[in-house]
C-alpha positions as CSV (number, residue, x, y, z in Angstrom):
1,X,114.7,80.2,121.8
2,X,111.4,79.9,119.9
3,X,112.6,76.6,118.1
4,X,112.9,74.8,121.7
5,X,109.1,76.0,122.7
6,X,107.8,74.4,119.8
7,X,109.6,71.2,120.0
8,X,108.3,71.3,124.1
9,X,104.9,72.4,123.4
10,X,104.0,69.6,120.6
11,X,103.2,67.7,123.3
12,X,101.6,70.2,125.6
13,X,97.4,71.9,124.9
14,X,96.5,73.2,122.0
15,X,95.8,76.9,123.3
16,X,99.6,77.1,124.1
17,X,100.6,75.6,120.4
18,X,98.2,79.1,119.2
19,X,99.3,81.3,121.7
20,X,102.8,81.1,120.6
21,X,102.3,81.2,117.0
22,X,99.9,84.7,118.0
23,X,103.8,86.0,119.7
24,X,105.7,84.7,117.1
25,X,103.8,86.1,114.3
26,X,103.5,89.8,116.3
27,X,107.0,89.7,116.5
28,X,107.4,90.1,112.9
29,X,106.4,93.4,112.1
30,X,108.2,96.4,112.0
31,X,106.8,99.4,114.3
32,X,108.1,103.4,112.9
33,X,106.9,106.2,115.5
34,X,107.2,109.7,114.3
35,X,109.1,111.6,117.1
36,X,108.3,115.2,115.6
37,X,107.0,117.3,113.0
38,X,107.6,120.8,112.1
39,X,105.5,122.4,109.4
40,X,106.3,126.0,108.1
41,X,103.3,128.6,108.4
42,X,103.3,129.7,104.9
43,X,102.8,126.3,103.7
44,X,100.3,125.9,100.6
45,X,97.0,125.1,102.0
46,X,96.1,123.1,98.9
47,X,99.0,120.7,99.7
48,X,101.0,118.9,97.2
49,X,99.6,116.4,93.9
50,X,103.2,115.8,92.0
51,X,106.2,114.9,94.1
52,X,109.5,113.5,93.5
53,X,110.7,110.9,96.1
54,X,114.4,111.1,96.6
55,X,116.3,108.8,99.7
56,X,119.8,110.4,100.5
57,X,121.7,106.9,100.5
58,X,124.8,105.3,99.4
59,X,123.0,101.9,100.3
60,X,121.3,101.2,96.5
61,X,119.4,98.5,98.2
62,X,117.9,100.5,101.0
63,X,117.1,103.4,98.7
64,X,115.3,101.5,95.9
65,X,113.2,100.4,98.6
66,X,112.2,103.4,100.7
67,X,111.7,105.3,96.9
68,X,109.5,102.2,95.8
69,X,107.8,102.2,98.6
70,X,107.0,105.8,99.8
71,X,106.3,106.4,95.9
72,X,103.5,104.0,95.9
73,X,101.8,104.3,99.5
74,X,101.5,108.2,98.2
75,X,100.4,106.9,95.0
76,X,97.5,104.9,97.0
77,X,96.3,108.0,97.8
78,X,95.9,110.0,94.8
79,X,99.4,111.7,94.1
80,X,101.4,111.3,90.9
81,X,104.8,110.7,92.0
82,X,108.4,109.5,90.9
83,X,111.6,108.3,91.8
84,X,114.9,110.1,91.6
85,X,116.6,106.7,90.9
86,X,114.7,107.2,87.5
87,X,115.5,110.6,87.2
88,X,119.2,111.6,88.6
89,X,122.0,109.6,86.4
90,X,124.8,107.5,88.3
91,X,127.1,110.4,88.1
92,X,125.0,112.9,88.8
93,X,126.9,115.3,91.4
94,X,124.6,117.7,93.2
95,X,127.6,119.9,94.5
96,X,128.1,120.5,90.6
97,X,126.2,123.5,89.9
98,X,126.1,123.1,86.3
99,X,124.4,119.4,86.5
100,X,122.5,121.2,89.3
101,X,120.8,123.4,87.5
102,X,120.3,120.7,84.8
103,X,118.8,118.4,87.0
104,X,116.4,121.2,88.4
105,X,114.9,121.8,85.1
106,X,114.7,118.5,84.3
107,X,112.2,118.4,88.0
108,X,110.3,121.0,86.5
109,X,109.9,120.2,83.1
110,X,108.4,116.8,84.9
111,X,105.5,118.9,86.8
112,X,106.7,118.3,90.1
113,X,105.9,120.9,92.5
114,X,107.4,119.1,95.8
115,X,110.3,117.0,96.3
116,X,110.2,114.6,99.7
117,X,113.4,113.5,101.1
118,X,114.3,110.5,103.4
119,X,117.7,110.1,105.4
120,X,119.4,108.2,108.4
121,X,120.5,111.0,111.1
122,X,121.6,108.2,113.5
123,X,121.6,104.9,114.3
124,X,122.4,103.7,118.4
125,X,122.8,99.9,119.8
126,X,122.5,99.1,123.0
127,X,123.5,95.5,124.2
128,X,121.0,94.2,127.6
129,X,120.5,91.0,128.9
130,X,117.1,89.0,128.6
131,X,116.6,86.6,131.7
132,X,115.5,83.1,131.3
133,X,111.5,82.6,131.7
134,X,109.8,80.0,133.0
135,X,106.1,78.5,131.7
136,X,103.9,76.1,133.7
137,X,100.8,74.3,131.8
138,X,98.5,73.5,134.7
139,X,96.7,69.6,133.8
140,X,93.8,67.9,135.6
141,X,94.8,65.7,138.5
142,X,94.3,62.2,136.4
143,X,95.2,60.4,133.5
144,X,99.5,59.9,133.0
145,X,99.7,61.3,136.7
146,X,99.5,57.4,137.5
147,X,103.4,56.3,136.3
148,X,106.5,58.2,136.1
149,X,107.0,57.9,132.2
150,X,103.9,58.4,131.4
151,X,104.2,61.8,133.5
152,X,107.4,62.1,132.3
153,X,106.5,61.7,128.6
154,X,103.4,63.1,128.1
155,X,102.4,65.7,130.9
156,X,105.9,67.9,130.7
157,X,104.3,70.9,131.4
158,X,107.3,73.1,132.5
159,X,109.3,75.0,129.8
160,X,112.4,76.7,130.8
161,X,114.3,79.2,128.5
162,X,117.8,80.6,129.2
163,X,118.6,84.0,129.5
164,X,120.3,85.6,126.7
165,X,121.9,88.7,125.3
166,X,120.5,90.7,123.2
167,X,121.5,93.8,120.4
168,X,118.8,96.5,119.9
169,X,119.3,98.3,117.0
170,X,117.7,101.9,116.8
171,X,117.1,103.9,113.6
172,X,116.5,107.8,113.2
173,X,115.1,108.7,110.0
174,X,114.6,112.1,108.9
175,X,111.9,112.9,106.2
176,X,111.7,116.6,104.4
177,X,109.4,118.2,102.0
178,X,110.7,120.7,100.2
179,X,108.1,123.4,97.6
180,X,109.7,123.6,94.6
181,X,107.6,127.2,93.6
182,X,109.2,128.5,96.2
183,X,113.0,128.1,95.3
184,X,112.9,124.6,97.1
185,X,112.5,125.9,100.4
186,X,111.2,123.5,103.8
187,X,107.8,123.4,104.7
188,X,107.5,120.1,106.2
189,X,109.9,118.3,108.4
190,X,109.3,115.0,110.8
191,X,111.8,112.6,112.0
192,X,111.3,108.8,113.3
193,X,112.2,106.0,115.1
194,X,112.3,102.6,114.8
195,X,113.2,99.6,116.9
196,X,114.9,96.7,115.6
197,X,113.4,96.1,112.1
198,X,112.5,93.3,111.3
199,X,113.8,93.4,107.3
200,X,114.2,96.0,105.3
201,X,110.8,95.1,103.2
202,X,108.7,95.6,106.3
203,X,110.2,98.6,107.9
204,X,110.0,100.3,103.8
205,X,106.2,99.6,104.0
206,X,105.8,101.1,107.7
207,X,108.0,103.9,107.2
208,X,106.2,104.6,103.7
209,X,102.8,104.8,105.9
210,X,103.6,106.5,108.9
211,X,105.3,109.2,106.5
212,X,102.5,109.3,104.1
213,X,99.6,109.9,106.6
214,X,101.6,112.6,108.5
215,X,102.1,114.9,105.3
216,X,98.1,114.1,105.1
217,X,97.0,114.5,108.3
218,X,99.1,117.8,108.1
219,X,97.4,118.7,104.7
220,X,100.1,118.6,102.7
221,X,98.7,116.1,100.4
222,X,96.1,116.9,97.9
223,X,94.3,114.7,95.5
């Protein structure tokens, strides 16, 4: 749809050209909302400096990213953290209590006092139907007006689009942190949502933020 407003508009003012490029490059981004939070009472009013990042999913590519990312945008603001991809081994089996336990000293021999978790609790599509849209590029009454090609050719100022169908895609992301001093036990919870990302680069770096300054407008961050 885009493609055909550029070819059209070449011709047409130069504001239009700009305006366009303005929608096209808004478009882009990826937008995460946090839904809810839930922090527990007891929760260490110091906050958190060392935390492992962990993302419950079988998707490697998905979870190198979302670890990557929420590992540095916490970095940014003063926390050491890490990465379980650099800490948990391929075939490490949390339902095994033996490599549990392992694992958990492993954690604590590292210094980390909090763990934050990331996983997808749903995902919903919903197909609807975008009419076509009509744009009019009002000219002064003079210049090509005079002959029909000329009008034709050079003062097209109508550009019709056809209505599509469209697929929005809607992700639910749940984010724990869990205190590690206290037998690994909740204290912060939020969920998100997000509307039709648009890669999974840019939705890592907005999920990474909107997660990071939660836990730190909640005080669960400290530097």
């Amino acid at each position: 749809m885009y493609s055909q407003y550029f070819k059209q508009l070449a011709k047409g003012p130069i504001w239009m050209a700009f305006a366009l490029v303005v929608l096209l490059l808004g478009a882009c981004g990826t937008t995460v909302h946090m839904t809810g939070t839930w922090k527990a009472t007891d929760a260490p009013a110091g906050g958190y400096h060392k935390i492992l990042i962990t993302s419950l999913s079988s998707n490697m590519g998905a979870r190198q990213t979302i670890e990557t990312d929420l590992a540095a945008t916490l970095a940014q603001k003063g926390l050491v953290t890490g990465r379980s991809l650099d800490m948990f081994p391929p075939n490490f089996d949390p339902k095994n209590e033996v490599s549990r336990k392992d694992m958990a000293e492993k954690i604590r021999a590292a210094g980390y006092t909090a763990i934050l978790t990331t996983s997808l609790i749903n995902k919903e599509s919903e197909t609807r139907y975008v009419p076509g849209t009509m744009m009019y590029a009002p000219y002064p009454a003079y210049g090509w007006y005079g002959s029909f090609w000329g009008y034709y050719g050079y003062m097209y100022g109508t550009v019709y689009s056809p209505g599509y169908y469209t697929t929005d895609k809607t992700y639910f992301l749940e984010s724990n942190l869990y205190d590690l001093n206290k037998d690994g036990r909740l204290i912060w919870s939020g969920q998100s949502e997000t509307v039709n990302p648009s890669s999974l680069a840019s939705f890592g770096k907005a999920f990474s933020k909107r997660v990071a300054d939660a836990l730190q407008n909640e005080g669960l961050l400290s530097q």
